[in-house]
N, C-alpha and C positions, 0 to 999 in steps of 0.2 A: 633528743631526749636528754635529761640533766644527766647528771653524774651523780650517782650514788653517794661517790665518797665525801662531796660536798653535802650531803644531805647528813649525814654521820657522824661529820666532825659541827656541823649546826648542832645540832640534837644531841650529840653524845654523851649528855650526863644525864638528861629522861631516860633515854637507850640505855644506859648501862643498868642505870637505878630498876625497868624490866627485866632486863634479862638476869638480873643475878636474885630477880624473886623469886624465879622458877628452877627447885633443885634439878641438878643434872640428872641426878640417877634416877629421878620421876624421867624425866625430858626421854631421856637414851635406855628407858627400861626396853626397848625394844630389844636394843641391841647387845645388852651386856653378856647374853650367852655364846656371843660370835666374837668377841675378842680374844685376842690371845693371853695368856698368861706372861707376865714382865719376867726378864725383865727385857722390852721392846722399845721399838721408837714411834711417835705419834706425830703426824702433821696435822694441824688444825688448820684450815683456809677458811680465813674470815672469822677471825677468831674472837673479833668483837671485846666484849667486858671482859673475855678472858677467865669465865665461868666455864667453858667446855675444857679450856687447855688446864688448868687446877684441877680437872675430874681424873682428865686422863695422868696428869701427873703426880694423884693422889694412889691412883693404880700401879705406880711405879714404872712408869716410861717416861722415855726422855722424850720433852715434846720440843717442837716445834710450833713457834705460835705466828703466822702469817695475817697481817691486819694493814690495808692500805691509808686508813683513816690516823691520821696523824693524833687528834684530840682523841680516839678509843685507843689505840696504841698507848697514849699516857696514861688512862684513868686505867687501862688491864693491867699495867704495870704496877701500877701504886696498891693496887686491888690484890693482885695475886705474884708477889714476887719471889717464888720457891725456885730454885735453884735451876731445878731442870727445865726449866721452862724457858725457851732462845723465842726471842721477838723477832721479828724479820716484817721490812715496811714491804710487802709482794702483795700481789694481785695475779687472776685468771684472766687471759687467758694465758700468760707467758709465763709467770709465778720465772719471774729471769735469778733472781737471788736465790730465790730455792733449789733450784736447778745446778745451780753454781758450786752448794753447797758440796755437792756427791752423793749425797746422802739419800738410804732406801728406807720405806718406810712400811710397816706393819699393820698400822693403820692410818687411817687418809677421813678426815670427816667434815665434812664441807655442812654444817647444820644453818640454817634458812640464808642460802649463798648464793644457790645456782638460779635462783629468778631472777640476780642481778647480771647473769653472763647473758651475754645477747646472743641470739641463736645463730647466727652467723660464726659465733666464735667459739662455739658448745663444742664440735669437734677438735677441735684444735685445742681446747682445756681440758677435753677427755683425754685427749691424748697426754699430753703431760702428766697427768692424774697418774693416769697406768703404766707411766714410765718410771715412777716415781716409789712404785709399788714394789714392795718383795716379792717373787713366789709364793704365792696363797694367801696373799695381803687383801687386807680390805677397803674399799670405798664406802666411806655410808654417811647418805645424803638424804636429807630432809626439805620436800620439795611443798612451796605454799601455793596453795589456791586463793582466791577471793582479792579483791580490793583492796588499794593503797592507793599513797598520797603519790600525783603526778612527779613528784622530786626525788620520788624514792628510786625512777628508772627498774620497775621491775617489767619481766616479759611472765607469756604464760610456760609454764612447764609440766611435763607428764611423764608419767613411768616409761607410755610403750616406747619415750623418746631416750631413755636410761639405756633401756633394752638394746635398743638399737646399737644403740653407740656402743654398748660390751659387745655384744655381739661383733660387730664391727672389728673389734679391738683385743679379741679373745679370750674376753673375761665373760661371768655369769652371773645373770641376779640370784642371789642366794634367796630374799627374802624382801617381800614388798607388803606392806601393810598401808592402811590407812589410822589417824589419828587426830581426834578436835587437838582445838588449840589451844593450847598449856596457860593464855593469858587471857582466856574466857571471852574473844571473839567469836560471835556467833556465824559470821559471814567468813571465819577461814578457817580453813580444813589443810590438812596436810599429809602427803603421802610417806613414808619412810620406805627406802630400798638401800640396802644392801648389795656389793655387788665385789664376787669376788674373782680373786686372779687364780686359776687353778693350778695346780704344781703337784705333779707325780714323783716328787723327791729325787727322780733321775739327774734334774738338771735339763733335760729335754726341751721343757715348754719357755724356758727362759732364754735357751736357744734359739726356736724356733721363736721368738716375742723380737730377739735381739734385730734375728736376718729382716722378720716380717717391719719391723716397727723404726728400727735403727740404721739398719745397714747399708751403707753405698749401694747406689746402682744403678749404673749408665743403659739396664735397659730392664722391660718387666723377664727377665729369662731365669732371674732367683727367684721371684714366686712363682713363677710358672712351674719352674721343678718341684719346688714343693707342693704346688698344688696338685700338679703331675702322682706325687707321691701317696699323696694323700686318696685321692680317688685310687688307686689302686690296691694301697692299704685296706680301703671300705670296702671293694667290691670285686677286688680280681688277687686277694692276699693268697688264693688256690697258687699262683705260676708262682709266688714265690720261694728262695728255697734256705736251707739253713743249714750252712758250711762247717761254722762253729756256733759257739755260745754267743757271740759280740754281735756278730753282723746278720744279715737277712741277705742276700742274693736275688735280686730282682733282673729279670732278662731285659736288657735295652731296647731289644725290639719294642717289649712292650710299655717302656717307658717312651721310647721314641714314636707309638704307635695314639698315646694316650696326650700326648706333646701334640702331634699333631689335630688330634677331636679336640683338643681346647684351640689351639690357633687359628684354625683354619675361617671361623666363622668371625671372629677379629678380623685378618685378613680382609674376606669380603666384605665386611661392612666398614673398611679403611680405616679402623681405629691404630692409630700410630703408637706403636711396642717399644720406639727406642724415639729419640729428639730427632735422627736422621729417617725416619721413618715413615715419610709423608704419604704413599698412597698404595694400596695391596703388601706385596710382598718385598717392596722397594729397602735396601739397607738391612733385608734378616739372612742369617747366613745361611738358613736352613730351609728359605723359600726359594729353591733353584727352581728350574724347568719343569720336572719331575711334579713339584709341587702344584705348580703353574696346570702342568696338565688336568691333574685330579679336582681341581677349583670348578672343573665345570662339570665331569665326569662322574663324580662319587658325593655322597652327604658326607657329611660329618660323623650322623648314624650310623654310617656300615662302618665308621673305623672299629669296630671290636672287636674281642676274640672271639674263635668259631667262623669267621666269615672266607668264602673264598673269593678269591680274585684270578680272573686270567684273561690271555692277550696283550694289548697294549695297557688295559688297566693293572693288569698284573707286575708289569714292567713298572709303570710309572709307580704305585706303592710302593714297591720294591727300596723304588731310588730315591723317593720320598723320607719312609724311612730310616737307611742309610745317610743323608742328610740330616736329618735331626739328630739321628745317635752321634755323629760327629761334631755338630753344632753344640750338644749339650756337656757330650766330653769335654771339649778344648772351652768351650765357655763357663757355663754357673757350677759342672760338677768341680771343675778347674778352684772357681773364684768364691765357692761357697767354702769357708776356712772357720775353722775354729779361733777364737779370740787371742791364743798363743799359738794360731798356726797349724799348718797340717789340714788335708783336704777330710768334711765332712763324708763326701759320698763319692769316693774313687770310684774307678771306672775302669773292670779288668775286659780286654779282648783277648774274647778265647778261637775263636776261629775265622772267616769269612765267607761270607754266603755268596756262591755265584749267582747274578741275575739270573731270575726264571718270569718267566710269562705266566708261572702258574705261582698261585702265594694263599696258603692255608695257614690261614694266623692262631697258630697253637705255639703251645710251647715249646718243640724244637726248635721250631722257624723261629721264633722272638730270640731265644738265648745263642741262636748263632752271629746277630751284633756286638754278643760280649754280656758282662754283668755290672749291674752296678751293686756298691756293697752298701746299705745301710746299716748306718748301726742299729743295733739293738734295743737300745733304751729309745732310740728316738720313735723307728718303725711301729715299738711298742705305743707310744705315744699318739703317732698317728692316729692309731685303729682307734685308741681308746677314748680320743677329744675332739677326731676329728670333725662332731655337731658344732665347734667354739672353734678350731681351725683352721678351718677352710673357709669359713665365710671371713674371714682378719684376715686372710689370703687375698680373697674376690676383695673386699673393701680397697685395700693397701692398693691394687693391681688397676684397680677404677681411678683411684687419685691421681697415679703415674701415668695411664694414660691421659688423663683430665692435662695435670701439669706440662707433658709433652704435645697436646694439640696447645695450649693456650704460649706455648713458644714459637709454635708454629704460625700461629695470629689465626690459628683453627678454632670454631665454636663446634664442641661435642655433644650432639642428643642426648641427654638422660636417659631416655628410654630404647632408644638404638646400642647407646654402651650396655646398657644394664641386661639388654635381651643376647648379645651376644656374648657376654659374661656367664651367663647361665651358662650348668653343665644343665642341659636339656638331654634325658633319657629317651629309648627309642621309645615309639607307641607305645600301650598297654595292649600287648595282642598276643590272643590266648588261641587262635584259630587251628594251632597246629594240633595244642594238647586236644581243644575240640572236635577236631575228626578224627580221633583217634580215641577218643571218649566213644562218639556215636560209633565207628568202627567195631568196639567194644559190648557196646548196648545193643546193637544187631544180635548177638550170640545171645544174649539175656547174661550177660556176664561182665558187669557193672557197678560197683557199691562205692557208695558215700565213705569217706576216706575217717571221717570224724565219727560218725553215726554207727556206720556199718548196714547201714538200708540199702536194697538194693534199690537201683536208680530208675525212670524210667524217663522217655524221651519228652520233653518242654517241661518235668522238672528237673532240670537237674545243672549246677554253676560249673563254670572251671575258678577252681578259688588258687589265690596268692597264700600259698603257706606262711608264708611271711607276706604282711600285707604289703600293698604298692605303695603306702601313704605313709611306711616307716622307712621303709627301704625298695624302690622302685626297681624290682629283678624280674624281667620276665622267662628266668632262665626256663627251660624243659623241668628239670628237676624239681622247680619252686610251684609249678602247676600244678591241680588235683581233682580230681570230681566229685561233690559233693552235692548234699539236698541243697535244694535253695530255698528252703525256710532256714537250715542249720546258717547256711551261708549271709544270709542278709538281713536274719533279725537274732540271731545266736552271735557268733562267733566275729561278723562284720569287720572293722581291719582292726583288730588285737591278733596280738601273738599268741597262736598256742602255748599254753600251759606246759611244763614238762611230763605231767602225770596224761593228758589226754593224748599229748604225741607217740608217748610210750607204748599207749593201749592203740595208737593209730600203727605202731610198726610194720604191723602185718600185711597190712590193705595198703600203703604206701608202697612197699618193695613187689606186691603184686602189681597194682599200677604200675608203677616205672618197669618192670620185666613185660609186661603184657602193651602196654602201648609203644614202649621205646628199644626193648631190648630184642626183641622181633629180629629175628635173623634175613625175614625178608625184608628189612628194611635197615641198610646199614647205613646208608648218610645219617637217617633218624638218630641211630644210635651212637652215632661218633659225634655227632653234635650231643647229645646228651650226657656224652660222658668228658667231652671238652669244654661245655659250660660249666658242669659239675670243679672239674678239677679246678678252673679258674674260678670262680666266687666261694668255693667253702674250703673251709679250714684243713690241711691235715691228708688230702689227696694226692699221694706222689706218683700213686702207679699209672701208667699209662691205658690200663683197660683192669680199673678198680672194681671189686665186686659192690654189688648193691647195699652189703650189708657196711661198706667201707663210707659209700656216699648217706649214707642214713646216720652213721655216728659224727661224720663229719655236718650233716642238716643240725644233727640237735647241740653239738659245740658251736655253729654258726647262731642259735637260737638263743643260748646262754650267751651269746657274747651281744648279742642286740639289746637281751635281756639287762645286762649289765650295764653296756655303755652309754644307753640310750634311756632307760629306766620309762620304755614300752610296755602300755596296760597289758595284761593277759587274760585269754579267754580260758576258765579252767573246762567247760566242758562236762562239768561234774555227772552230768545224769547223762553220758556216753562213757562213763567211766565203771569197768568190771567192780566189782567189791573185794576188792584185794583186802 
């Protein structure tokens, strides 16, 4: 395919003579309520007649004006020569002079540019994009459709491929429109996105951009901890604890427990974690014997909390375990440092556990490997981003593996990496809450949890108070019985409303005492009340009353509600007349 930039410096005074017919603040009315207030800094890529970089410098930032085209480079100059405006001869995908500069930018505006990156090279310009970016800085890109001259070297482009790539890289489209075109072709259409970098004012996510995006690493064991972190943050933030104001205290068992559910199915499907890492568990420090054992003996599934273990499988977890909490000590908790130094996520041992045959993964057992401390802004950070995250996690952690087979003169599956990358949840298996449901409906002592109807047998659902399709828990606690019209054509997977749970309080704490809290049944109920403690907010006590696990369900509720900005079912005409 030609070269664009030959086609640009041909043409370049037609080209210019259009683009500066078309005023900008027509052009970028999209955008002008997502910029920041000056006084800021602007990169313009592919900045052409040098119409966009005059707009943004009319706004009072200091732009940056990047243009590969030697003959547009002149005519923007002669065109628009205000002060703040730096010319730079750079291109995508390496933008190597800009890069050079140091310089962070506030906003980034690639306007009719990315058809000329070739898709092969789109990650790789993404990436320097959002390297390029401040904390809450913006990308906004104007992507063409339709037909052009063969010389012009354009390729097709599309939003869900935008998506991807922040996503990837843990940024967010803020805003995606469609739009004709400003020069009255009828055959091109244009989509506009936005796409921005989020930033909790902690410093947090720039941290976590720095490790995930920038930082040395001789093997994936830094993202793994964070990604470690991060799934624990979402779904098991119950075991953690809070020493002081700064830090969070997490038990290593259960970080070492969580280490292992992600490695283990890499492992078996020989995807190599480090360059010396060619086949199973060959070259990991944390894949001893132990480990070796469990590879045939146990899923990946049963690693969670609540599960027991005993016998030889009890042993080998045990040792298992112990190996990772070691491995992650002296390794990433070690080498993960702040940028002046000083360990992000120390790692205090507070006791040691003698091998047992028997291994009930609750929270004594987990914090007798020790704690780790996270801080506080960051922990925070976690819980609250980690939909943008974790998946810049999984991406970052797919390359390095990619990168370390192709050293190894290895070809890696796409879809073999991709499948053992997933954190895959267990089943969706509600069997327990349902005989315990019918257990229930035998007495005639049964009701819809939303409704308040009493149930009868083949109608009646086990529903996900929180659905499975925002947050997949099949914990005891998250289970309910209700009608199955309320269920499947009412309420369906939305969040309950705060006002319909409130009016649910009653029938909820009857449920959990009547199917769970059952004195004849105490496995039932120590599993219910060690799910509990580990996925909801705010449960310290080891045998919390119900009305504890209910205020901690609906702070879990508000927080899903928040972070996730999940539809809710208001429930209204199950709702008293308060």
């Amino acid at each position: 395919m030609a070269d664009p930039i030959d086609w640009y410096d041909a043409n370049a005074d037609a080209a210019a003579a259009r683009y500066e017919g078309v005023p900008p603040e027509r052009l970028h009315d999209w955008l002008a309520d997502l910029l920041p207030a000056a006084p800021a800094a602007a990169l313009d890529v592919g900045a052409g007649s040098g119409r966009d970089a005059a707009w943004l410098s009319s706004r009072g930032y200091d732009v940056i004006a990047v243009e590969p085209s030697p003959r547009m480079r002149t005519l923007a100059r002669e065109r628009h020569a205000e002060p703040a405006i730096r010319w730079l001869p750079d291109s995508l995908p390496a933008l190597r002079h800009t890069v050079k500069t140091g310089l962070a930018f506030d906003v980034i505006l690639l306007s009719a540019v990315w058809m000329h990156v070739a898709p092969s090279d789109r990650a790789r310009a993404f990436r320097k994009l959002v390297n390029l970016l401040k904390p809450g800085g913006l990308i906004a890109l104007t992507l063409r459709h339709g037909p052009a001259e063969a010389t012009r070297a354009m390729h097709a482009v599309s939003a869900d491929e935008i998506r991807r790539l922040a996503r990837d890289h843990g940024a967010l489209v803020e805003r995606c429109s469609a739009a004709e075109d400003h020069l009255g072709r009828e055959d091109v259409q244009w989509t506009q996105v936005a796409v921005r970098l989020p930033d909790d004012g902690t410093g947090a996510l720039p941290l976590l951009r720095h490790i995930i995006l920038n930082d040395d690493k001789s093997s994936t064991y830094k993202l793994a901890l964070l990604r470690v972190l991060c799934r624990i943050a979402d779904s098991a933030a119950g075991l953690a604890r809070h020493p002081d104001d700064d830090h969070v205290a997490v038990p290593m068992g259960l970080v070492a427990l969580t280490w292992l559910r992600l490695f283990k199915p890499l492992i078996e499907a020989d995807l190599p974690q480090s360059p010396g890492n060619r086949r199973g568990g060959d070259g990991l420090g944390f894949a001893k014997a132990a480990l070796q054992r469990l590879r045939t003996d146990l899923s990946h599934h049963d690693l969670r909390v609540g599960m027991r273990f005993s016998g030889d499988i009890g042993k080998a977890l045990h040792g298992a375990i112990r190996d990772a909490a070691r491995t992650i000590a002296t390794m990433p908790a070690t080498y993960l440092t702040y940028p002046n130094g000083g360990r992000i996520l120390p790692v205090v041992k507070d006791r040691t556990i003698r091998r047992s045959a028997r291994v009930l993964l609750e929270h004594h057992y987990l914090s007798g490997f020790g704690t780790m401390h996270v801080p506080m802004h960051l922990w925070t950070a976690l819980q609250r981003y980690n939909v943008w995250i974790e998946p810049a996690l999984q991406a970052e952690w797919i390359r390095l593996t990619k990168r370390y087979a192709e050293r190894q003169g290895r070809q890696i599956d796409d879809a073999r990496l991709a499948a053992a990358m997933t954190w895959s949840d267990p089943d969706r298996d509600v069997s327990e809450a349902r005989r315990e449901a019918e257990r229930l409906l035998a007495t005639g002592d049964l009701t819809c949890v939303w409704s308040g109807r009493r149930l009868s047998a083949g109608r009646f659902d086990i529903d996900h108070c929180f659905p499975w399709a925002i947050w997949p828990c099949g914990d005891l606690w998250n289970l309910m019985p209700v009608h199955r019209p309320v269920n499947q054509h009412e309420k369906r997977d939305r969040l309950p409303g705060d006002r319909i749970l409130r009016s649910a309080q009653d029938r909820i704490l009857t449920w959990w005492n009547s199917a769970y809290r059952d004195r004849s049944r105490p496995i039932l109920a120590e599993r219910f009340t060690m799910e509990a403690a580990a996925s909801l907010p705010g449960i310290t006590s080891t045998t919390p009353h119900l009305d504890d696990v209910y205020s901690a369900l609906s702070l879990q509720r508000m927080r899903l509600r928040q972070n996730q900005q999940v539809p809710e079912w208001s429930g209204e005409k199950y709702l008293p007349a308060w």
